[in-house]
Each structure stands twice: as structure tokens, then as C-alpha cells.
Steps between C-alpha positions, in 0.01 A plus 500: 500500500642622200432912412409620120430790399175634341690633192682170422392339155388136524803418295726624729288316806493194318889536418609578892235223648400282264252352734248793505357408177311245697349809690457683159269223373350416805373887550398493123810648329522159285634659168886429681400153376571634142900533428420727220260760707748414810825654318262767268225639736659386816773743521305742463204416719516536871236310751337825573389535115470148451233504785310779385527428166291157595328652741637311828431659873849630597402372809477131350834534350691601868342199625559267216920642520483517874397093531777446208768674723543843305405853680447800358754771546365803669601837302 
């Protein structure tokens, strides 16, 4: 299980394990599918305000990461 942390931008998730993006999309995050919002918005943006942004249950997104192999950090 690999451990991110809450204030990492999707850039820099995408960068370390390029295989979350599939979790991205899958939990509704799909704008990583755009190289131009990906390298602009996307080092910015973290999955925290990426899911409230579009509204997703932060509950849907630990389970969506959790099947994909990624945890959470606790703080």
C-alpha cells in the first residue's frame, strides 16, 4: 500500500505514481486527462480540493484510493 499525503498536489501524485490517475478518474477527478490543466491546475490542486470542489464524499474517495492501493497518511 503506498502512503500520500493529503497536501500533495495531483501533479506531484501523478509524477511519483503515475498509476493513480486511474484512481483520479475513476473517483471523478477526470480533468488529469487534460495535459494542459494536468501541468497548470494540477500542481496546484490537491485531492482534498479537487473533491470538494466537485463535490465527491471523502468517504468515496478513501475507498476509490484504498481499492487502487494508495492510503491516506494520518497527520
Amino acid at each position: 500500500m503506498n502512503l500520500i499525503k493529503y497536501d500533495q498536489t495531483v501533479f506531484e501524485l501523478i509524477e511519483k505514481y503515475p498509476e493513480i490517475k486511474e484512481a483520479l478518474i475513476e473517483v471523478g477527478l477526470d480533468g488529469v486527462t487534460n495535459p494542459l490543466l494536468l501541468k497548470t491546475a494540477g500542481k496546484k490542486m490537491t485531492i482534498v480540493t479537487g473533491a470538494k470542489t466537485k463535490k465527491i464524499p471523502w468517504e468515496k474517495v478513501v475507498e476509490v484510493f484504498n481499492h487502487h492501493g494508495f492510503k491516506f497518511e494520518e497527520e
